[in-house]
C-alpha positions in Angstrom: 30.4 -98.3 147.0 29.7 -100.9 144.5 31.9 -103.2 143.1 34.0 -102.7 139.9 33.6 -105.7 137.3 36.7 -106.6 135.4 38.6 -104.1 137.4 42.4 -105.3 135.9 41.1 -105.0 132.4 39.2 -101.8 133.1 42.5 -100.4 134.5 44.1 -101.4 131.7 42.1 -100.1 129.1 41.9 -96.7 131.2 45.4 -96.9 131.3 45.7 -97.0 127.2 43.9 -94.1 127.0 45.5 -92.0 129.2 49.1 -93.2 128.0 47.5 -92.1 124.0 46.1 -88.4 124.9 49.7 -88.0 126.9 51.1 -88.4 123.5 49.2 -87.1 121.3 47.5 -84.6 123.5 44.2 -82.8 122.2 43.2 -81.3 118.9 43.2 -84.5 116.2 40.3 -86.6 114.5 38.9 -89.1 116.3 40.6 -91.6 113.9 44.0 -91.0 114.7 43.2 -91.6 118.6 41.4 -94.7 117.1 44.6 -95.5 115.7 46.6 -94.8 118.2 44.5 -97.3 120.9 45.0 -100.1 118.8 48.5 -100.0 118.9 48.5 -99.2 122.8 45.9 -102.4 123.2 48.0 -104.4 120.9 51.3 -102.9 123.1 49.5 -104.5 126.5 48.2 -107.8 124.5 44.6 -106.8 125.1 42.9 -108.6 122.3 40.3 -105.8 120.6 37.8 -105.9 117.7 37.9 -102.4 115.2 34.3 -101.2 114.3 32.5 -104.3 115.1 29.2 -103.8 113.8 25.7 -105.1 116.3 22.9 -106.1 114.6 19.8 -104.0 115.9 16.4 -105.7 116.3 12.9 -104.4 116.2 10.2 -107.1 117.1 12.8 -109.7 116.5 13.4 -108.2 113.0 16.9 -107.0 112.2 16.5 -103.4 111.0 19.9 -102.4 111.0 23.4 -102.2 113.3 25.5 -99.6 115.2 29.5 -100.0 115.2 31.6 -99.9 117.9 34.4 -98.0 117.7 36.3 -100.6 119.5 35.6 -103.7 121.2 38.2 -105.1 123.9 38.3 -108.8 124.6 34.8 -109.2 123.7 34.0 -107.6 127.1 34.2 -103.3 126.8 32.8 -101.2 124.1 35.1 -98.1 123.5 33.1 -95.3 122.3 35.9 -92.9 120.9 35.2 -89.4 120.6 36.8 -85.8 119.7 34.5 -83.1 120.4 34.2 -80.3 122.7 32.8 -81.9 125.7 31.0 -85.3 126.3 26.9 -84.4 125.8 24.3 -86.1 127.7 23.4 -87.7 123.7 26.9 -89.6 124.0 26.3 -91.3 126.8 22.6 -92.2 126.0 24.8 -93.8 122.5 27.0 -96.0 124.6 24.3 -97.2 127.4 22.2 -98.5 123.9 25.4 -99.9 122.5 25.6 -102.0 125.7 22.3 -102.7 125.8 21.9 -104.0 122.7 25.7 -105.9 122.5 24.6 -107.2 125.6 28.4 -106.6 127.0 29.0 -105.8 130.6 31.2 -102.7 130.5 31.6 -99.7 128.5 34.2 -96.5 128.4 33.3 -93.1 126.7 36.8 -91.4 126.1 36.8 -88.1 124.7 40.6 -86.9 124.2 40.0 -83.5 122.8 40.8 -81.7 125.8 43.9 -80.6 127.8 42.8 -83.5 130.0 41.6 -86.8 129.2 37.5 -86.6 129.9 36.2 -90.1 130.4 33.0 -91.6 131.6 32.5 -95.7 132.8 28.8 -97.8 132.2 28.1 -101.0 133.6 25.4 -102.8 132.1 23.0 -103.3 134.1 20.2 -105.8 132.4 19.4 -108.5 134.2 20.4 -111.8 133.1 24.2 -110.7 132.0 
């Protein structure tokens, strides 16, 4: 079994989101769970960038960004989503958003479901 990095933060970040679909259960836009994190993160004093935006490079030539949905303690990328069911595209999204942010961890939360579906990456490029 390998070993979690920043397992308290992880937990507490997992924790958020759980506490957020309890309350506002499934069936909202993906802003309003958005929303609702924030204030959960902020509720825990997890410090969190909104929609921070990575530059993308092509042969060390900026062609462009992604944004996160949410970046917590400059350490986890959220990637936020209401949709049917997390697709193999959505996680191929977040494991480039690591790659390319060059953070360590990162959580794919989908909360439109009558359970919370969620999915952890660890980024696994060497030199991190």
């Amino acid at each position: 079994m390998s070993k979690i990095v920043y397992k308290e933060l992880s937990y507490k970040v997992v924790g958020c989101a759980f506490k957020v679909h309890r309350q506002l259960g499934a069936g909202l836009v993906e802003s309003a769970y958005e929303e609702a994190m924030c204030e959960e993160l902020k509720r825990v004093s997890l410090p969190f960038e909104r929609q921070k935006v990575y530059t993308v490079f092509y042969d060390r030539k900026a062609i462009g960004g992604f944004i996160a949905d949410l970046v917590v303690d400059n350490t986890v990328i959220l990637e936020l989503k209401s949709v049917a069911r997390i697709i193999p595209i959505y996680e191929a999204q977040l494991l480039n958003y690591l790659k390319i942010s060059r953070l360590p961890v990162g959580y794919l939360f989908n909360f439109n479901g009558v359970r919370l579906d969620w999915k952890r990456f660890a980024n696994t490029m060497e030199g991190l």
